[in-house]
C-alpha positions in Angstrom: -1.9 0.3 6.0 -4.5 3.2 6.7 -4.4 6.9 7.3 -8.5 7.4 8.0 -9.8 11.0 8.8 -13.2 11.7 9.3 -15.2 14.5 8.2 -18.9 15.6 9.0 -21.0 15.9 5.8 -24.8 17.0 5.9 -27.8 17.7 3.2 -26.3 21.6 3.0 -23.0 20.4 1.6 -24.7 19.2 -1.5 -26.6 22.9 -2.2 -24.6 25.4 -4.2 -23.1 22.9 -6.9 -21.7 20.6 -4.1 -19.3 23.3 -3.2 -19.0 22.7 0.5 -19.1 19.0 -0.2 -15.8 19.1 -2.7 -14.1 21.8 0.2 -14.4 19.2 2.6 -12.9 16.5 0.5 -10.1 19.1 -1.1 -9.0 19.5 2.4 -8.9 16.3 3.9 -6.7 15.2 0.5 -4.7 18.1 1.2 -4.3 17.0 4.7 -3.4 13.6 4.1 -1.4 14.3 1.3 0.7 16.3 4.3 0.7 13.8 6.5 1.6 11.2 4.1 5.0 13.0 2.8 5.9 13.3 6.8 5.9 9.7 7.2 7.7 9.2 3.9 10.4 11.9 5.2 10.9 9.4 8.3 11.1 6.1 5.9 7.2 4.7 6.5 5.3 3.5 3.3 1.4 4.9 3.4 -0.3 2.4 1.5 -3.7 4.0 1.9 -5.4 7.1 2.1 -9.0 7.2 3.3 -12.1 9.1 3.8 -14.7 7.9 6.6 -17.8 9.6 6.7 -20.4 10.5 9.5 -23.5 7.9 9.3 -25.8 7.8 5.6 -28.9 9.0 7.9 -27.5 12.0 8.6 -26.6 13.4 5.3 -29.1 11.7 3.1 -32.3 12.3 6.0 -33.9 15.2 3.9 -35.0 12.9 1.1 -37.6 11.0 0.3 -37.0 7.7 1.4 -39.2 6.4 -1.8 -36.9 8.6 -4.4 -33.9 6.3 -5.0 -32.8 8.5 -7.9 -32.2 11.1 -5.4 -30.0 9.0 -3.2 -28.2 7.4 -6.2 -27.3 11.1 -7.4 -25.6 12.4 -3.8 -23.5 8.8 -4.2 -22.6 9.7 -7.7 -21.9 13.6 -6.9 -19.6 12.2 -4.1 -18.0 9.8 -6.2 -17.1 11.9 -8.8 -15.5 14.0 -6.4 -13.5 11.3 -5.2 -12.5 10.5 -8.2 -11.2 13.7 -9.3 -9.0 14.0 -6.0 -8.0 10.2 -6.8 -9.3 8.6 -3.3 -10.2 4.8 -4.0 -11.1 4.5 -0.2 -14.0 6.0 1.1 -16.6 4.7 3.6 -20.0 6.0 3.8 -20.5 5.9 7.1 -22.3 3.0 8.0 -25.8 2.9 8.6 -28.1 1.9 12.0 -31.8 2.5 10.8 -33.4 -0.1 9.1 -35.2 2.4 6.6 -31.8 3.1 5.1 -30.7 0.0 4.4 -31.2 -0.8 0.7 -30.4 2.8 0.5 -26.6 1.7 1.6 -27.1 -1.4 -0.5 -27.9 0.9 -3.7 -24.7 3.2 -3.0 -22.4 0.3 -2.4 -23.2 -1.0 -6.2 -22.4 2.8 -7.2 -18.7 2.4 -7.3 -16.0 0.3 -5.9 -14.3 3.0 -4.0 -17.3 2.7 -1.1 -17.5 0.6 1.9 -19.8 0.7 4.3 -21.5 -1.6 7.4 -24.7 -2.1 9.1 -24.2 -1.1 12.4 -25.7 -3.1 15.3 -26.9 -1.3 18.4 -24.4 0.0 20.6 -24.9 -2.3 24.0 -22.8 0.0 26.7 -25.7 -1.0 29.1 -25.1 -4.5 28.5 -29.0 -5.2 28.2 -29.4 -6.7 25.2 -28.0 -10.3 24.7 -28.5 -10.7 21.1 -29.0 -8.5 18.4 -32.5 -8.6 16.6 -32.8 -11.3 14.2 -35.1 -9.4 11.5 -32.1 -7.2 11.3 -29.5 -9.5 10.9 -31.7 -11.2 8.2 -32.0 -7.6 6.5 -28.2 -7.7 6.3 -27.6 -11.1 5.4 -29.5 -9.9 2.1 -27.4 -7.3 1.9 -24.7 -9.4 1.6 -26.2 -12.2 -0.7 -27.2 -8.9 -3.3 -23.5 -7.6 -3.1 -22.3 -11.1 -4.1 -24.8 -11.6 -6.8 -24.4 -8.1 -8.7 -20.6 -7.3 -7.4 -19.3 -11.1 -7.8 -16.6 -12.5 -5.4 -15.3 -9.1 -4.4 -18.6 -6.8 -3.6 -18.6 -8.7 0.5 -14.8 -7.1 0.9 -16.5 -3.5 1.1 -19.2 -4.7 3.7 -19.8 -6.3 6.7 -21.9 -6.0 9.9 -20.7 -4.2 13.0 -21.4 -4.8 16.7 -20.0 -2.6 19.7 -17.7 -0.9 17.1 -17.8 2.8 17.7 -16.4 5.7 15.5 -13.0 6.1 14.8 -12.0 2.5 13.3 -9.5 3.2 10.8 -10.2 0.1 9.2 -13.1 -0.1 6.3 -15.3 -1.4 6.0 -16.6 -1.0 9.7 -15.4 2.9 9.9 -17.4 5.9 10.5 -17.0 9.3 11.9 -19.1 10.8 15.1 -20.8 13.9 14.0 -20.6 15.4 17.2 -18.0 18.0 16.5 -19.3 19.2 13.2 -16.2 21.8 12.9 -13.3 19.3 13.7 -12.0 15.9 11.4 -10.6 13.2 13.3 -7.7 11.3 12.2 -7.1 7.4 12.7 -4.4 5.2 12.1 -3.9 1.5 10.9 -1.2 -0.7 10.6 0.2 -3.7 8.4 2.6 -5.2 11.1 2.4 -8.8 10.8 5.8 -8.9 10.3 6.5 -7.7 14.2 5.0 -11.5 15.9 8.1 -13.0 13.8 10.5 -10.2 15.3 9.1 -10.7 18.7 8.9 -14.2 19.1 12.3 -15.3 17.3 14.0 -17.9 20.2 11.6 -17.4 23.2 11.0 -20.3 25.6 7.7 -19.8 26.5 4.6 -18.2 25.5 4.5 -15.4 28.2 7.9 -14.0 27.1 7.1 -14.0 23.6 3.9 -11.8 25.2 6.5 -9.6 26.8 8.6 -9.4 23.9 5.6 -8.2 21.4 4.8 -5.3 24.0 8.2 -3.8 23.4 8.3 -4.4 19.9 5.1 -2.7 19.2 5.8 0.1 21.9 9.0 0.7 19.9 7.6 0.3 16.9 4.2 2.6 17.5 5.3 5.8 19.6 7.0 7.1 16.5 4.0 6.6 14.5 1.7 8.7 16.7 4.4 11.6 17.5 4.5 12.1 13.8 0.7 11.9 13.6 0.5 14.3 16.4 3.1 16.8 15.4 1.5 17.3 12.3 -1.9 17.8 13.6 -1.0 20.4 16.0 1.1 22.2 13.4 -1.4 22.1 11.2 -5.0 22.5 13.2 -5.5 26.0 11.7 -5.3 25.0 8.2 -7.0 21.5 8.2 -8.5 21.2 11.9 -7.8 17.7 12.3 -7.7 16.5 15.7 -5.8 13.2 16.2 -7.8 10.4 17.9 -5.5 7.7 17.4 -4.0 4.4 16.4 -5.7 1.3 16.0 -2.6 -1.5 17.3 -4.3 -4.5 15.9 -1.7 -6.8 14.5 -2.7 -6.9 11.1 -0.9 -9.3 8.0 0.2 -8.4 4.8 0.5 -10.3 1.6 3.8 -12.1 2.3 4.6 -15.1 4.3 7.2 -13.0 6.7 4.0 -10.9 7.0 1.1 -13.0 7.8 -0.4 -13.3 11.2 -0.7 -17.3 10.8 2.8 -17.9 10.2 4.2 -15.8 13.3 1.5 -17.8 16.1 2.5 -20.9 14.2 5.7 -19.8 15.5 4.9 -19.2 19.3 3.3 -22.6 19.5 5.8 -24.4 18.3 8.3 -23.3 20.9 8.5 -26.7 21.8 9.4 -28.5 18.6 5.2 -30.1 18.4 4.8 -29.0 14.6 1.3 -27.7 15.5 -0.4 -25.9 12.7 -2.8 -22.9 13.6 -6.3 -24.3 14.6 -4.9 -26.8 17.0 -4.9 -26.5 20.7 -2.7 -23.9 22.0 -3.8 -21.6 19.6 -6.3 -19.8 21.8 -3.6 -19.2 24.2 -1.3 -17.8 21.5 -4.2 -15.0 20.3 -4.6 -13.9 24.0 -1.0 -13.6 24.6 -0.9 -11.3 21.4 -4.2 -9.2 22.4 -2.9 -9.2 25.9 0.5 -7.1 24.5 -1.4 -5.1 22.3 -4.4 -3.8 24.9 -1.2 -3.4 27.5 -0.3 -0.8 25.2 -3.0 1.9 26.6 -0.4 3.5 28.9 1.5 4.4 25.8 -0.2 4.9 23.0 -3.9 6.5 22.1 -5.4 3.2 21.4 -8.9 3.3 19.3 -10.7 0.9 17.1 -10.6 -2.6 17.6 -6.6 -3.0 18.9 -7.0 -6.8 18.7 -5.6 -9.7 16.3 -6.7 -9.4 13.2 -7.5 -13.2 11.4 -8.3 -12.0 7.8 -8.5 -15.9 6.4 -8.1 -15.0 2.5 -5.7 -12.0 3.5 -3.3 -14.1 5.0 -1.5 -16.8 3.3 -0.9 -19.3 5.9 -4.3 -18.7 7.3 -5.7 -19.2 4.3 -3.8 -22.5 3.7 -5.0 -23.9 7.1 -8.7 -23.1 5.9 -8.1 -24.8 2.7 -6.5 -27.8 5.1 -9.8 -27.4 7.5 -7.2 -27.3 10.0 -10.0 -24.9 11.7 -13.7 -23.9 11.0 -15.8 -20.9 11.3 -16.5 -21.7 15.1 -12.5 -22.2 16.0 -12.4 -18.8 14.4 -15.9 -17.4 17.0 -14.2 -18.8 19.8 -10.9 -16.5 19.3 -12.7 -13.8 18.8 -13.3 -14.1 22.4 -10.3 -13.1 23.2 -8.8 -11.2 19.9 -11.2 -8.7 19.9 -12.3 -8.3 16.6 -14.3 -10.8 14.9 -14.7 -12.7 11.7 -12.6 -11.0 8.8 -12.8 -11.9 4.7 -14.0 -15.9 6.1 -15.0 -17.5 2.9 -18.7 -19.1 2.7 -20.3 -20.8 0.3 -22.1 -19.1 -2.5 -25.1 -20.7 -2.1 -25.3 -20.0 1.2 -28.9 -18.7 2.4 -30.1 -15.5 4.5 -30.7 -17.2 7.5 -27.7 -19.1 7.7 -25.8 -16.3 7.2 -28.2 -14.0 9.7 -27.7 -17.2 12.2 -23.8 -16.3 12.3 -24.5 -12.2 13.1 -26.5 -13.6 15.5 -23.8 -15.6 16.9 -21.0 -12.8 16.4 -23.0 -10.3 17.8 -24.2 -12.1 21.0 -20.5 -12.6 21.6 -19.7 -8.9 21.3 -22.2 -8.0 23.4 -21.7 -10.7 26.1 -18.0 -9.5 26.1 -18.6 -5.6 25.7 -16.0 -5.9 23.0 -16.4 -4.4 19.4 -16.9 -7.0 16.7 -17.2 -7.2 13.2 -18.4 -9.8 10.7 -17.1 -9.4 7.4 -18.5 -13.1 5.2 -17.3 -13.7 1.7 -19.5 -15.7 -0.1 -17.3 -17.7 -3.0 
């Protein structure tokens, strides 16, 4: 689905006629461009090529927070440079600090190739047990504005973030750490929905078909990542790109043999029952998945989220359970206590306000950090 490297951009890329800035990007096309024929050469399909950059406070700090031209302009210069190097997929890094965020509101409306999230605190300690409401009501506006000047499509390039730490392949959460200012970071995600139908074709029980997935994706992922690695190493001198990993989250396509709906469908029906997802057993089905795909640390570098994604309008047979209301938006809160990622393209009503949609960070976010997992809450109003 995603090859994602980060890069480190500050104020001093944009002196000099933005000629560090267009370097940077040069390269990392270069590099991916690399990458990608490699995986061709070995029969993958790259379906996406993406740039993730460090967070907007750190390269747009030296302006006046009051001069919106000035931030608009630094969004257009890296745009345009996007453009010219034909990358539709760029994220701008996320953003933590409350000053900055119409800024990040202003630059998503720029142009369609940005993403970007509002990133909740970080709660490692595990003090907090909610994030703060204000804030969540700051993004919930966020969202409402993206819906009202971008249409249906503006919420697919945002979303709010909890516990979700750099090197996410997956947009619109992603950002890169800035701590290394010298080195890129490569990340990897998948579209492997596909692999639940391989893995749980004729088992008699749940716990195999959990068994079975583990080998699947094992034999499915080490390739993946000895490619990834070979190439980085080969090529550290030239592009300095140091591999940080793959996110393993089963993740659907477009097609029924694809979706993630259709292959726990299968699992639960083991016993001839004709459940649908939503019903009970379901929540035993997503932890068996998210159980193979954490067991995977002793084989793979695992980063991200390396959960089950439930995309509910990326999915066809999730989205025909929605449409069914074989399950509702708290069905979908309580997996996420076990999938370990969150709510994903969920359709809301249009009309639906600020609070109620800062009541469901609240919710989402208390669960992430109650958990210590990363979660994300991506809300589509319709």
């Amino acid at each position: 689905r995603a090859l994602t490297i980060g890069i480190t951009i500050s104020p001093d890329d944009f002196s000099n006629h933005n000629s560090s800035l267009y370097n940077k990007i040069k390269k990392s096309k270069e590099f991916l461009d690399y990458l990608e024929e490699n995986y061709i050469i070995k029969g993958y399909e790259v379906q996406t090529k993406r740039i993730s950059l460090n967070t907007i406070e750190e390269w747009l700090y030296d302006l006046d927070i009051s001069n919106i031209p000035e931030f608009l302009n630094r969004f257009v210069i890296i745009d345009n440079i996007l453009k010219e190097f034909s990358i539709s997929f760029c994220s701008l890094g996320g953003c933590s600090d409350r000053r900055f965020y119409s800024i990040l509101l202003q630059g998503l409306k720029i142009s369609n190739n940005f993403s970007g999230s509002i990133r909740f605190n970080n709660n490692s300690s595990q003090s907090l047990i909610s994030p703060d409401y204000e804030l969540c009501l700051e993004a919930a506006k966020i969202s409402i504005d993206l819906f009202k000047s971008c249409g249906n499509l503006g919420n697919f390039r945002f979303c709010a973030s909890f516990n979700c730490d750099s090197n996410i392949p997956y947009f619109p959460a992603s950002f890169h750490k800035s701590n290394v200012i010298s080195t890129n970071s490569l990340t990897i995600g998948l579209e492997n929905g596909d692999l639940l139908f391989l893995a749980f074709n004729g088992v008699d029980s749940i716990n195999e078909g959990r068994d079975n997935l583990y080998e699947v994706l094992k034999q499915a992922l080490v390739p993946v990542q000895i490619i990834a690695k070979t190439v980085c190493e080969e090529s550290k001198i030239e592009y300095a790109v140091n591999y940080a990993g793959i996110d393993s989250s089963i993740n659907p396509g477009l097609s029924i043999v694809d979706s993630v709906g259709d292959g726990i469908e299968n699992l639960l029906n083991i016993n001839n029952i004709n459940s649908k997802f939503g019903s009970f057993g379901t929540l035993a089905v997503v932890s068996a998945i998210t159980s193979a795909i954490k067991s995977l640390k002793s084989d793979i570098d695992l980063i991200g989220y390396s959960g089950l994604m439930l995309p509910v309008m990326e999915d066809l047979i999730l989205s025909e359970r929605a449409t069914d209301n074989a399950y509702s938006l708290r069905d979908l809160l309580l997996f996420s206590s076990v999938c370990g990622v969150g709510l994903d393209t969920v359709p809301v009503p249009g009309n639906i306000t600020k609070e109620q949609l800062a009541n469901v960070y609240i919710e989402i976010g208390a669960l992430a950090y109650r958990l210590n997992k990363p979660l994300s809450c991506r809300l589509l109003p319709l």
